[in-house]
Every structure is written in structure tokens, then in C-alpha cells.
C-alpha positions in Angstrom: 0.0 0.0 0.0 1.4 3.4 -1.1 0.7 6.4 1.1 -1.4 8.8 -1.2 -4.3 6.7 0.0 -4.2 4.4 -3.4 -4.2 0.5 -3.2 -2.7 -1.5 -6.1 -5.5 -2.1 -8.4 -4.1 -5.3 -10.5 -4.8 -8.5 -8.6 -4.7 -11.0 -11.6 -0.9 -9.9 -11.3 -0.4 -10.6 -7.7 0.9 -13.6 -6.1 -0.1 -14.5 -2.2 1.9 -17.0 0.2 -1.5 -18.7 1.6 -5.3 -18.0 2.8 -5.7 -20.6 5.6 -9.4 -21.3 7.0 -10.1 -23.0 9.9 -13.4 -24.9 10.2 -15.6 -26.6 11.9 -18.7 -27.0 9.6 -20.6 -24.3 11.5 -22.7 -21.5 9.5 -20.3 -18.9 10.7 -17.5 -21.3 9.8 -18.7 -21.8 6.3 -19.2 -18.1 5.8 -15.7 -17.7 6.4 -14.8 -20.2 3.7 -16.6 -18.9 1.4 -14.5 -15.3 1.8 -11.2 -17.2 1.4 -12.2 -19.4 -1.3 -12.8 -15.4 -3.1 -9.6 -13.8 -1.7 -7.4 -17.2 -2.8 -9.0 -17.5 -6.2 -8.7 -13.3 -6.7 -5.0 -13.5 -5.4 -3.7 -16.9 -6.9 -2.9 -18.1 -3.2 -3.1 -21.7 -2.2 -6.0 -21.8 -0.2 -5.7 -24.5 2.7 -8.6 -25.3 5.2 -8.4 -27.1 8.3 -10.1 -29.2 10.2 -9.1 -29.7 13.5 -10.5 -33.1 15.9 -10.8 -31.3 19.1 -8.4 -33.3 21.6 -10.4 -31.3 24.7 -13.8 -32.4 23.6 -12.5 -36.6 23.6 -10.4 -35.9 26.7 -13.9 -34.5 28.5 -15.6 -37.4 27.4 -13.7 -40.0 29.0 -15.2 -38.7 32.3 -18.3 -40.6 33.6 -20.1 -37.2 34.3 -19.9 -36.0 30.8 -23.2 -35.3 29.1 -24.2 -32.7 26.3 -27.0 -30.2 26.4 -29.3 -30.1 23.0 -29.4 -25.8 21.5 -32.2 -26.1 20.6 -34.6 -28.8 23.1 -32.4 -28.2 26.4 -32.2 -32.3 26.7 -29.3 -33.5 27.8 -27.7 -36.8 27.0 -25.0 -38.7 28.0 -21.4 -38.2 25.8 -19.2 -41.0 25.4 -15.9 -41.6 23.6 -18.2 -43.3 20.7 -21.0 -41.0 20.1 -18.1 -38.0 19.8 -16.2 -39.9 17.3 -19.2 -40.3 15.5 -20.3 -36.9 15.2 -16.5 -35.7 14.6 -16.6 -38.3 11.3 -19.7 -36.4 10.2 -18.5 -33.1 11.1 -15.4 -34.0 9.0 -17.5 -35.2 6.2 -19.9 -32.0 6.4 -16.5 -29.7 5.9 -14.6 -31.9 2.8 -18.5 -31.4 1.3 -18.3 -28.2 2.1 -14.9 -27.2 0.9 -15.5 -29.4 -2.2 -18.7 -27.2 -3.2 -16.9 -24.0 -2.6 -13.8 -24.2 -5.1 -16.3 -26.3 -7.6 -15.7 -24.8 -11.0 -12.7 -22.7 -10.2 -8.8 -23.3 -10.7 -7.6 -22.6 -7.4 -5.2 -24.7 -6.1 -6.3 -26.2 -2.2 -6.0 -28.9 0.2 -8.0 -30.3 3.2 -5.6 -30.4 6.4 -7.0 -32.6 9.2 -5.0 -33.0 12.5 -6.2 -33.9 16.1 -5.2 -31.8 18.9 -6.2 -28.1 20.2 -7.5 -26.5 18.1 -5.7 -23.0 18.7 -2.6 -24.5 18.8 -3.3 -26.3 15.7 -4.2 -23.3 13.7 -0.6 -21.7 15.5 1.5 -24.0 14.3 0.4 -23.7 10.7 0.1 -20.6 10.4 3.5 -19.0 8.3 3.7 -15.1 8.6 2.9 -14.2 5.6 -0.4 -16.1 5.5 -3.7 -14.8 6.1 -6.1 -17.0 8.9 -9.4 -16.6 7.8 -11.9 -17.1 10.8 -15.5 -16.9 10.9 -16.4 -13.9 14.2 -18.9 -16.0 15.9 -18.1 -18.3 18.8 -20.1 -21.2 20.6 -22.0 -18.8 21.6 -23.5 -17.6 18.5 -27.4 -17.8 19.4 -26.3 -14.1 20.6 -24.8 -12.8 17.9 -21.5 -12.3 16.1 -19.3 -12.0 18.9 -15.8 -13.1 19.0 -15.1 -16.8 20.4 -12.6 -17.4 22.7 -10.5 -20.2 20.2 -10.8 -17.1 17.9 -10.0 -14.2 20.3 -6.7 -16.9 20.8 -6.0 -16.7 17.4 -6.3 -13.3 16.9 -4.0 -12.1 19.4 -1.7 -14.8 19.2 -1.1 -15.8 15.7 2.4 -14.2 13.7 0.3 -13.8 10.6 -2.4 -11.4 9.4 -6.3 -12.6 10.6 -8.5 -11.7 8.5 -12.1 -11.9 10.6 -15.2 -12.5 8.3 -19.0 -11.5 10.0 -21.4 -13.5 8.0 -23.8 -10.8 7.7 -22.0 -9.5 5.0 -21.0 -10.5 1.1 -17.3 -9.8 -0.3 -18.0 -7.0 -1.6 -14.8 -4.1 -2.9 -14.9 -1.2 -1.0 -12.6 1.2 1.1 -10.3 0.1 3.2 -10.4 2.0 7.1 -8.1 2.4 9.2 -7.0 4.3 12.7 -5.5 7.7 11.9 -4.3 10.4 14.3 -7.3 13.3 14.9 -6.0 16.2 13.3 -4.0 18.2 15.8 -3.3 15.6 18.1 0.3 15.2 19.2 -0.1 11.2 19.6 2.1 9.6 17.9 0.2 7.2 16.2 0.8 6.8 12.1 -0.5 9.6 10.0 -0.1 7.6 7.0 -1.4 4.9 5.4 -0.3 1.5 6.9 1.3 -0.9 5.2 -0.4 -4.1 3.9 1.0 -6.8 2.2 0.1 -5.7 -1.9 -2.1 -8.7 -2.8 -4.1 -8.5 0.7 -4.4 -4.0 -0.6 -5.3 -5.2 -3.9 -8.9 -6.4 -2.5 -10.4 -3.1 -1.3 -10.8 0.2 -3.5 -8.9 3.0 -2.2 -8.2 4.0 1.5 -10.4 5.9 4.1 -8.3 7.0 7.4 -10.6 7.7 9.9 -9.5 9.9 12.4 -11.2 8.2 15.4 -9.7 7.0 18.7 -12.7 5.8 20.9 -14.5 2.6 20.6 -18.1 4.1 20.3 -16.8 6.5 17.8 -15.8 3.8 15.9 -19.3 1.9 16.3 -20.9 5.0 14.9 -18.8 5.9 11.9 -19.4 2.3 10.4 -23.0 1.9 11.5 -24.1 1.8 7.7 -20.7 1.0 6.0 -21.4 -2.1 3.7 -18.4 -2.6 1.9 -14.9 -2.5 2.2 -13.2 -3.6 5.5 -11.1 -2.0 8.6 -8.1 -2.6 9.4 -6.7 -2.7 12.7 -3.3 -3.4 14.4 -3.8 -5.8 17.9 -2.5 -3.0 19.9 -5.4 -1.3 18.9 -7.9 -3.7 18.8 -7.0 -4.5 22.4 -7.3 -0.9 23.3 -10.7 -0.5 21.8 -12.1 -4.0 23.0 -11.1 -2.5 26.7 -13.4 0.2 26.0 -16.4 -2.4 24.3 -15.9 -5.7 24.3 -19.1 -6.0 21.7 -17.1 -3.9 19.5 -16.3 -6.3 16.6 -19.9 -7.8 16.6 -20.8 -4.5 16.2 -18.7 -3.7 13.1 -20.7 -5.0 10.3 -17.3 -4.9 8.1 -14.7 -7.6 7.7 -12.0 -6.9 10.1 -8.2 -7.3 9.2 -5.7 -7.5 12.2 -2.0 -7.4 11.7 1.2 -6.4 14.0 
């Protein structure tokens, strides 16, 4: 990214290292996919989606106690070691489904990683710096909205590459890129010019819109209606503003991209 506010504007020339996308055949999940099957195929990156068999989960079933709650009839039912490999095999067979409809009738070169473990520590260890981790914003608890889960707060904070977080709500569609600029006057020495972003990552969004904003609720207010584009953010500052509203990146109906 140049810093007269333009973005390269030639992505059929650009070449990316990889678009990673963790999933776990949820609809949040699956949204997410579908945004890094279009940002591989528009870069030429390899896109490679994981599928991680949560080590946690089997470990808390072992325990005689264990049981599982239904969403949506509140029943609750005992889990065993069987029943959980069962429905990880169909999970697993929901995602390559999944996957397999998404790249359908596109040249993109992709691959299906399956590993068993943690799940954030998974993700960590594949993750290369100059990758981009696609993740979906909502969490287990996404009956409430599109807040951030905890595996993905992890990820967002912890992972050396860029994390590109996709809400659902909204298509990939070009737009604007935002991002955190000093308030005119101010003596803080945050960056008065446009941040730097890898070239094919800029090459997605149509020119650049600093916004000279510094509180959370500011923030929430400018982008209210914004339905296109995305907002970059560096974790330093993502931390800062989530201190101030924890809600905040539910309430950015934008796709969010964090970097160092």
C-alpha cells in the first residue's frame, strides 16, 4: 500500500503465500470459507482449510459425568468416547462437502488439512507469517450474535500472521479500506499515514479511508451503515478499543483485518 491513500489495483498480477481457513462445519464457519475461497482464487494463493478433531472435547468425554446439552430442546444426553467420534466423522465429512462445493468450477489450487489436537494450537503451528487465517467472528456462543469466540480471540492475538475476521452478515464486496488515523491536531504519535499491507491482501479493497477516530463508540458510529470495504486494525489497537467495548467487533458489520 502506497501512502497517497491508493491501493494496487491489479490483482490478476499478484501472487499471495496462503489464505488458511479454519473450520468446523458451522454456519459462521462456512461463511468464512466462502470469503477465502474469493480472496485465494482473486489473489492466486493456495488456499488450505483445516479441520481440526478437538483433543479437549474426547479428553472430557472419557469422564463418567460428561453429558451434552441439545441448542435447541435443552435435553441432555450422555457423551461418550463413541457418540463424539461419531459426530466428529460427520462433522469432518460435512467440511470436505463443504470445501468441495466451494472451489467447484474454479482453478484454485487447495488442500483439506485434518489434524487432532487443540484447536488453537493447531491453527498456531500452521500458520506462516505471511499467510492470512481466515476465521469466521462467531463463537459457541452464537445464538447471541457475532461476537468473537474465545479459540478465535486466541487466534487473533496470538497468531504471527495477518487474521482476516469475516462476520457473515456481509458479502465480499470491494470497498474502502479504514483504518485508525491520528485526529487532526493531536500530538499522539500514532501513524498519520497509510499502513502498510502486504500488496495482494491491498489489492482487494478500493482505495483507502483513514478515519481519524480513537474511541471505541466513535468507531461503532462511523461504520453503522458501512457495507463494503473492510477495517483494518493493528492488535495494539484492537485490544485498546475492545477494553473500551468488548461487543465492538460484533458490532462492526465490516470484515475486520488484524496485523502487528
Amino acid at each position: 500500500m502506497t501512502n497517497d491513500d491508493t491501493l494496487p489495483d491489479d490483482p490478476q498480477k499478484l501472487q499471495a503465500a496462503r489464505v488458511l481457513a479454519l473450520l468446523d462445519a458451522s454456519r459462521h464457519s462456512l461463511a468464512a470459507l466462502a470469503a477465502a475461497v474469493e480472496l485465494a482464487s482473486e489473489c492466486h494463493a493456495e488456499l488450505v482449510a483445516l479441520y481440526v478433531e478437538d483433543i479437549d472435547l474426547l479428553r472430557c468425554a472419557a469422564f463418567p459425568f460428561s453429558c451434552e446439552i441439545g441448542a435447541q430442546s435443552g435435553l441432555t444426553r450422555p457423551l461418550t468416547s463413541g457418540s463424539l467420534e461419531v459426530c466428529i466423522a460427520r462433522q469432518l465429512q460435512r467440511v470436505r462437502q463443504a470445501l468441495s462445493g466451494a472451489v467447484a468450477g474454479r482453478s484454485l489450487r487447495h488442500r483439506l488439512e485434518v489434524s487432532r489436537g487443540q484447536v488453537t494450537t493447531a491453527a498456531l503451528d500452521m500458520a506462516r507469517k505471511d499467510d492470512v487465517l481466515v476465521l469466521g467472528k462467531t463463537g459457541t456462543s452464537e445464538h447471541w450474535g457475532p461476537r468473537l469466540g474465545s479459540t478465535s480471540r486466541r487466534l487473533v492475538f496470538e497468531a504471527t500472521c495477518t487474521v482476516l475476521l469475516w462476520d457473515e452478515r456481509q458479502a465480499v464486496k470491494r470497498g474502502p479500506l479504514r483504518w485508525l488515523a491520528a485526529s487532526p491536531g493531536s500530538s499522539s504519535p500514532e501513524q498519520t499515514a497509510t499502513p502498510a499491507l502486504t500488496e495482494w491482501l491491498a489489492s482487494l479493497f478500493e482505495g483507502a479511508a483513514p478515519l481519524p477516530l480513537r474511541h471505541a463508540g466513535d468507531l461503532e458510529s462511523a461504520l453503522t451503515h458501512a457495507a463494503a470495504g473492510g477495517l483494518l486494525l493493528h492488535r495494539h489497537e484492537l485490544t485498546r478499543l475492545l477494553e473500551e467495548e468488548p461487543e465492538l467487533i460484533a458490532k462492526v458489520p465490516l470484515p475486520i483485518i488484524i496485523t502487528d
